[in-house]
Structure formats: C-alpha cells, structure tokens
Phi, psi and omega in degrees: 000127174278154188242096257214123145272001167208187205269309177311334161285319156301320166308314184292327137004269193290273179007294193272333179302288176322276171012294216266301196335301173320316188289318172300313140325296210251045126257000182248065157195141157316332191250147222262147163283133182246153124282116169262136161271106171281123149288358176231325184268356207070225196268139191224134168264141205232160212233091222297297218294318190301326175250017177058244190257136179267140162293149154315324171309315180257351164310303215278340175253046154259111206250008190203148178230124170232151192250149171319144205276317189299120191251118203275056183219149187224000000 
C-alpha cells in the first residue's frame, strides 16, 4: 500500500490515475474522453458521447483530452 504524504503529491496522484483511466477508455470508444477538475471529487474522466453537447461549465473545467481510438471507416 502506498502512502502519500502530502497533498501536492496526491493531487499529481489523483491526475495521472484520470490520465490514464481516460486513455484507456478511449481506445474501445467513438468518443473522445476528458479529464475534468472537480472541487469535491478531484479529477474525473468523463465520456464525450455520455453528456451530448458539453457545457460551457464543463469545457473551462477540462484539463486532459484523450480522443477516441475507435474509427467508424471501413
């Protein structure tokens, strides 16, 4: 078990776990994945296809894009 001692280290933490969680996603998905900064969960990945047209509210809090891997061409 890992142990964090500070809080800039659990922030860079929480980040790169969304980071990759985001990455991963989006190579089984049409769609592109964000990372969002959340003030109560910390960082979160989010799913382009799952919310339709993103608010502006949630555009200015996205801090990571990774775009969908799956390509609809044949």
């Amino acid at each position: 078990m890992q142990t964090i001692t500070n809080t800039a280290a659990a922030h860079n933490n929480a980040y790169f776990a969304a980071v990759a969680n985001a990455e991963r996603r989006a190579l089984h998905s049409f769609f592109d994945q964000h990372v969002i900064e959340d003030e109560e969960q910390g960082y979160l990945a989010i799913d382009e296809g799952d919310y339709g047209n993103l608010t502006p509210a949630i555009i200015d809090r996205i801090v990571y894009t990774a775009p969908g891997g799956v390509l609809d061409e044949f």
